[in-house]
C-alpha positions in Angstrom: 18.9 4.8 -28.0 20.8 6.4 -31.2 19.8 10.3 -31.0 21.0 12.4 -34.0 20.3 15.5 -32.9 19.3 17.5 -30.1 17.5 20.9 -30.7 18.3 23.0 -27.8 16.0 26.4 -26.7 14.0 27.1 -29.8 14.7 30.8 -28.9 18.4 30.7 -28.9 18.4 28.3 -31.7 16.6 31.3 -33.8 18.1 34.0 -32.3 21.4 32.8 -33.4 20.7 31.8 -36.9 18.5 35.0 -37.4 21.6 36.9 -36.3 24.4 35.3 -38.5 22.6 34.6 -41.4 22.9 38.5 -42.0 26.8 38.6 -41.4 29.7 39.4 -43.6 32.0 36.8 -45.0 34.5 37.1 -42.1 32.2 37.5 -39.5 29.5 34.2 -41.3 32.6 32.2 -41.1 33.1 32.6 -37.5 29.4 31.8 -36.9 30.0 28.5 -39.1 32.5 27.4 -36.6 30.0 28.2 -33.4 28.9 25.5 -31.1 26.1 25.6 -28.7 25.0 24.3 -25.9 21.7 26.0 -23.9 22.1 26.3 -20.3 19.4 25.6 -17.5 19.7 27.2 -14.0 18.6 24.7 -10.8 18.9 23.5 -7.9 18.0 19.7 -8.4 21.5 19.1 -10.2 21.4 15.3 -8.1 18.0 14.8 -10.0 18.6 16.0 -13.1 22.1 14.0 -13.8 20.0 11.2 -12.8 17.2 11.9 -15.2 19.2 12.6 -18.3 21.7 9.9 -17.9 19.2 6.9 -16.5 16.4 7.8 -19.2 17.7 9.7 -21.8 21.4 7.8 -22.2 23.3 11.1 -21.4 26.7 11.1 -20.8 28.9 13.3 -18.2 31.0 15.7 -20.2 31.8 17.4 -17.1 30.9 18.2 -13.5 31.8 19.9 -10.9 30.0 20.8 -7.3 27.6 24.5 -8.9 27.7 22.7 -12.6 26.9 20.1 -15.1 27.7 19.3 -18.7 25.6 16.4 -20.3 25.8 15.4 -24.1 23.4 13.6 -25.6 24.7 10.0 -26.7 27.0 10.4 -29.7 27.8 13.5 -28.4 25.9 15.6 -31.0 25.0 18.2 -28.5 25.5 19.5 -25.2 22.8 20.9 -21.9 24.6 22.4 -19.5 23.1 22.9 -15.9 23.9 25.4 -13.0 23.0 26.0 -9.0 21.3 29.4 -8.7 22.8 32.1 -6.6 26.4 30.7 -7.0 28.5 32.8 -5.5 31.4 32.2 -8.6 28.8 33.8 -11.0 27.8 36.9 -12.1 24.2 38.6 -11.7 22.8 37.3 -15.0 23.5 33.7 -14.2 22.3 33.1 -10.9 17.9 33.5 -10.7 17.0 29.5 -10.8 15.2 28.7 -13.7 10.8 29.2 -13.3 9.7 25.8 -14.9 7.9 27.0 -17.6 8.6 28.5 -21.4 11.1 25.9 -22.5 11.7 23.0 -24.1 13.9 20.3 -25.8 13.2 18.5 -28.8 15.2 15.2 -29.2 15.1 14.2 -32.7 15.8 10.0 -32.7 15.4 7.6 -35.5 12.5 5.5 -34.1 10.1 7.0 -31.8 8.1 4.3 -31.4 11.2 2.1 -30.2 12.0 4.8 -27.6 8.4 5.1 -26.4 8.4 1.8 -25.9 11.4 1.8 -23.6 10.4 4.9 -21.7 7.0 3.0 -20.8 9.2 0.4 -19.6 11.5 2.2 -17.2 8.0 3.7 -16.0 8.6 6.9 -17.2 5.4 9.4 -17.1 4.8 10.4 -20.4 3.3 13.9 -20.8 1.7 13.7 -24.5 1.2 10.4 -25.4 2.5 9.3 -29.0 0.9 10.6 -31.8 1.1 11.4 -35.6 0.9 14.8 -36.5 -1.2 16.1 -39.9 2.5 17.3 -41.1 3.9 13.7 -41.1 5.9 14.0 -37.7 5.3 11.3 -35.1 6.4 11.8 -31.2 5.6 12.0 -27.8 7.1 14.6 -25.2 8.0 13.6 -21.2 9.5 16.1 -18.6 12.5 16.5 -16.9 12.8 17.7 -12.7 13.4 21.1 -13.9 9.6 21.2 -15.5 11.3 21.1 -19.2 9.2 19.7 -21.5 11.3 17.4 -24.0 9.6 16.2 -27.5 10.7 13.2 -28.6 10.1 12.9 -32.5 10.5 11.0 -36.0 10.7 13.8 -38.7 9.1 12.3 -41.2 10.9 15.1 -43.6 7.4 16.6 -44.9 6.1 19.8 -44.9 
């Protein structure tokens, strides 16, 4: 499965561009260079390497026992993942993610193709595949952590 992009945490993905699009030349140039990658705090790192790398295509960027790098295929874009309460860690990075209020969109070049072989590997699919008024097609599934990723064919309307 060829993915071209992955959009990471909506919010972070908006607070970033909201707050660099309003720089100064010096400090617009650093923000040109940045590089992201959105973080998700759990303890089911077993199931989630598994997940992203047996359905998704994933790759291992890098890993150690309290962490976990994955890039999507290409290596377009990076998801990290982190125990909670690791004692290496400060304060900030340690209350396990709640399930709920984020997502992932995966942006691939055939939706339909990828449906097809996510029904095949059994896959549960959350929202089934569908054609939206604005022209996009996809379908979304979830990962262990309870993220919700949206799998979609901009059709480059709207």
């Amino acid at each position: 499965m060829k993915v071209r992009r992955l959009i990471t945490i909506a919010v972070l993905l908006c607070l970033s561009t909201a707050v660099f699009a309003q720089s100064s030349t010096s400090q617009s140039k650093t923000a040109m260079n940045m590089k992201m990658n959105a973080g998700i705090i759990t303890d089911k790192l077993s199931e989630t390497k598994e997940f992203y790398t047996k359905v998704l295509g994933f790759g291992i960027t890098f890993e150690n026992e309290f962490y976990l790098l994955m890039h999507t295929p290409g290596k377009q874009a990076e998801l990290s993942f982190l125990l909670p309460e690791h004692s290496s860690q400060q304060p900030l990075f340690q209350p396990a993610f709640a399930g709920k209020g984020v997502y992932l969109t995966i942006e691939v070049e055939d939706v339909d193709a990828v449906y097809k072989e996510l029904k095949q590997k059994n896959v549960k699919i959350i929202i089934d595949i569908r054609d939206e008024p604005w022209g996009d097609r996809h379908f979304a599934i979830q990962d262990p952590n309870g993220v919700g990723i949206d799998i979609v064919t901009y059709s480059g309307q709207g």
